[in-house]
C-alpha positions in Angstrom: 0.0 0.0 0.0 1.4 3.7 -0.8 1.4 5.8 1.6 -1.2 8.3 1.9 -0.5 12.4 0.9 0.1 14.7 3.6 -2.9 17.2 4.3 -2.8 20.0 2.1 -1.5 23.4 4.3 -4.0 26.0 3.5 -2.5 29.0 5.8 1.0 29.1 7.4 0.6 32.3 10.5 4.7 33.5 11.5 3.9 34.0 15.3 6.5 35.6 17.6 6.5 35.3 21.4 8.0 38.4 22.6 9.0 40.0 26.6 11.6 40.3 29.0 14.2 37.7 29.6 12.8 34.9 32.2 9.1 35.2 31.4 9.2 31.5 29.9 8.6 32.1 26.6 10.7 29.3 25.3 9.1 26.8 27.9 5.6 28.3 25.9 7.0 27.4 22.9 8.3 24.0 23.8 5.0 23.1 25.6 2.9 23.7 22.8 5.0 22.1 19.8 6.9 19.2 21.7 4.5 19.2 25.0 7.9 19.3 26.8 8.9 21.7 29.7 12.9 22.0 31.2 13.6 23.1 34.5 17.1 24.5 33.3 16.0 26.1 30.3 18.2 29.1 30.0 18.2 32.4 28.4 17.1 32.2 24.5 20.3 33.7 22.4 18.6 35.7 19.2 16.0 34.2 17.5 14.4 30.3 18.2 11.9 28.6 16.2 9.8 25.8 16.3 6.5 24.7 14.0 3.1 23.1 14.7 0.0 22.7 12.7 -3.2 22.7 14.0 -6.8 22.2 12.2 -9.4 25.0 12.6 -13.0 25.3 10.7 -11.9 21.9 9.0 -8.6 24.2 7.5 -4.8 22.8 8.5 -3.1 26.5 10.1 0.6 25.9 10.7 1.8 28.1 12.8 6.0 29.3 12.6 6.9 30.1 16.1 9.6 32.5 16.6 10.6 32.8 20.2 12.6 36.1 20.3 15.4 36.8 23.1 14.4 39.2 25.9 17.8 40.6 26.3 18.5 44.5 25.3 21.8 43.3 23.1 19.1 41.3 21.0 16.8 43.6 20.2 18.1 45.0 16.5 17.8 41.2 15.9 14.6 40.0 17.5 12.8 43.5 16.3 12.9 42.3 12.5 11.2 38.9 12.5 8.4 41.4 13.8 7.9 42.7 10.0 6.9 39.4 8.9 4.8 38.4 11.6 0.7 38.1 11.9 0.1 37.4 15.5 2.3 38.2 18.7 2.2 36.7 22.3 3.6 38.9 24.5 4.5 37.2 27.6 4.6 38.5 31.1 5.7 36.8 34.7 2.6 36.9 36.7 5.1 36.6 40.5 7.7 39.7 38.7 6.0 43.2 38.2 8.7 44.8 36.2 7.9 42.0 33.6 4.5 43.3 33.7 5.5 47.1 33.8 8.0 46.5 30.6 4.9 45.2 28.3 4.2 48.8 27.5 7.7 49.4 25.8 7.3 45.8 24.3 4.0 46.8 22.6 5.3 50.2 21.6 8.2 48.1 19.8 5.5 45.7 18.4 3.3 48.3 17.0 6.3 50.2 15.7 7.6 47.4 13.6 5.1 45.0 12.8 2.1 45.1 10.9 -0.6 47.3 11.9 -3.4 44.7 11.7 -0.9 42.3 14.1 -3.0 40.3 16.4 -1.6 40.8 19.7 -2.7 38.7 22.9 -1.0 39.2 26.5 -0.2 36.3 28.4 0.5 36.1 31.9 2.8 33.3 32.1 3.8 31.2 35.4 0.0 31.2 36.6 1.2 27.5 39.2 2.9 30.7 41.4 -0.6 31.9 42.4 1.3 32.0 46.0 4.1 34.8 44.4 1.5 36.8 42.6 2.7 40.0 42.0 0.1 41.2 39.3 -3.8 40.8 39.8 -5.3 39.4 37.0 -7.8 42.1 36.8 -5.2 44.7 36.3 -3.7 43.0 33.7 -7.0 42.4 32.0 -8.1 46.3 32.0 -4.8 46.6 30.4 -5.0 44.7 27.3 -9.3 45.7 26.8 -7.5 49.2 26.9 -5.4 48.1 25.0 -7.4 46.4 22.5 -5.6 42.8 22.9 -6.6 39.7 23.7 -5.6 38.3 27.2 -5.0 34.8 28.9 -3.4 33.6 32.0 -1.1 30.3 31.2 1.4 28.0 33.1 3.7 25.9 30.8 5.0 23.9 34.0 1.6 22.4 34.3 0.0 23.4 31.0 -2.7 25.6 31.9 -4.4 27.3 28.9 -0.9 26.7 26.8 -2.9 25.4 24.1 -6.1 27.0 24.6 -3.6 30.7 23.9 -1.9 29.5 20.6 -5.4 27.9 19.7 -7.2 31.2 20.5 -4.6 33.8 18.4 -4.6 31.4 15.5 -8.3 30.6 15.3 -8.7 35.0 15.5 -5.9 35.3 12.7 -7.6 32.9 10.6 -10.9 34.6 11.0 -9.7 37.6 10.3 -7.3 36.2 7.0 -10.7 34.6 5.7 -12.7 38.0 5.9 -10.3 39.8 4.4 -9.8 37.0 1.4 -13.7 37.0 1.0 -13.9 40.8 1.3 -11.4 41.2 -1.8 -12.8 38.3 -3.5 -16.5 40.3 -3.3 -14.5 43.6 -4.8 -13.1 41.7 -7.6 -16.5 40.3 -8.5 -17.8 44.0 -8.2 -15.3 45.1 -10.3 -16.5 46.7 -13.5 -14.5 44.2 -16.3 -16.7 41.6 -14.7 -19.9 43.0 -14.2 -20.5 44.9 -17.5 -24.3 45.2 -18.7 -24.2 45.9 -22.2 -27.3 48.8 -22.6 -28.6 49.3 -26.2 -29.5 52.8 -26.6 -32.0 52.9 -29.9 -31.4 55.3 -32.6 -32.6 59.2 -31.7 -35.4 60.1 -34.1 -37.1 63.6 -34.8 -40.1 63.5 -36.5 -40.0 67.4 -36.5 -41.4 69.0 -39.7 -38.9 69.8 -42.4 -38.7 73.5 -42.7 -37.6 75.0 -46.2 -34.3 77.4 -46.0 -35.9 79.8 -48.1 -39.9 80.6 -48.1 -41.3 83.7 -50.4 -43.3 86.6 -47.9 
């Protein structure tokens, strides 16, 4: 028997994991394309990358991770795979506020360099150290509706709501991928080469009398 054709990829989403150094952004990343989580992970040099396809409205979405490096001397690095990118997770430490207090110049990079139509969600990572909290959910939560991201709370020790975040930005980038296909495909049809109505116009006729150019008085 041959062996049967790999599922077709109908949309492939570049995803970058951004934040300060520590947040566990590469323990996100691991947990959600190898289900794996190290204890000794350490600091992510540059730029990582990892891959995982997922099916969503019947449609195969790969997803191309980038886990950028938190670091300041990584930052003319990490800042260009924003360009390219269509969704962001931008990764917090639930037990550290200054983590949480730097996501403001971390989504002032973001919107600088990426996309403007980016679809950004803020993840407060670390959520099995309910006993360190340092940031209230709520506060964090106002933030991002004022904001205008979406927001989650995840722990990729245990792996709270790891895949229910990657699930959730990739689903809302696919929705919003498939409006906008269906909204150009709808001006293309509208468009006047293919909806031309041919209109016959008869012949003018005057059935005015003829008047002579000279008459005797």
């Amino acid at each position: 028997m041959g062996s049967r054709d790999p599922p077709t990829l109908f949309f492939v989403f570049p995803v970058v994991l951004i934040g300060d150094s520590g947040v566990g952004k590469s323990n996100l990343l691991s947990r959600f394309t190898r289900n794996e989580f190290n204890l000794e992970s350490k600091s992510t040099i540059g730029v990582e990358f990892a891959t995982r396809s997922i099916q969503v409205d019947g449609k195969t979405i790969k997803a191309q991770i980038w886990d950028t490096a938190g670091q300041e001397r990584y930052r003319a690095i990490t800042s260009a795979y924003y360009r390219g990118a269509v969704g962001a997770l931008l990764v917090y430490d639930i037990a550290k506020h200054l983590t949480y207090e730097n996501v403001e110049r971390w989504l002032k990079e973001l919107r600088d360099h990426a996309d403007s139509n980016i679809v950004i969600m803020l993840v407060g990572n670390k959520s099995d150290l309910r006993h360190l909290r340092a940031v209230p959910t709520d506060e964090a939560r106002a933030f991002a509706e004022k904001n205008g991201l979406s927001f989650i709370e995840t722990s990729a020790l245990d792996s709270t709501n790891v895949e229910a975040a990657f699930q959730t930005i990739l689903t809302e980038i696919y929705r919003i991928v498939s409006q906008k296909q269906m909204s150009d495909r709808r001006e293309n049809d509208m468009s006047p080469s293919n909806n031309v109505v041919p209109i016959h116009v008869p012949p003018t006729t005057e059935n005015k009398p003829k008047v002579q150019c000279c008459q005797n008085i």
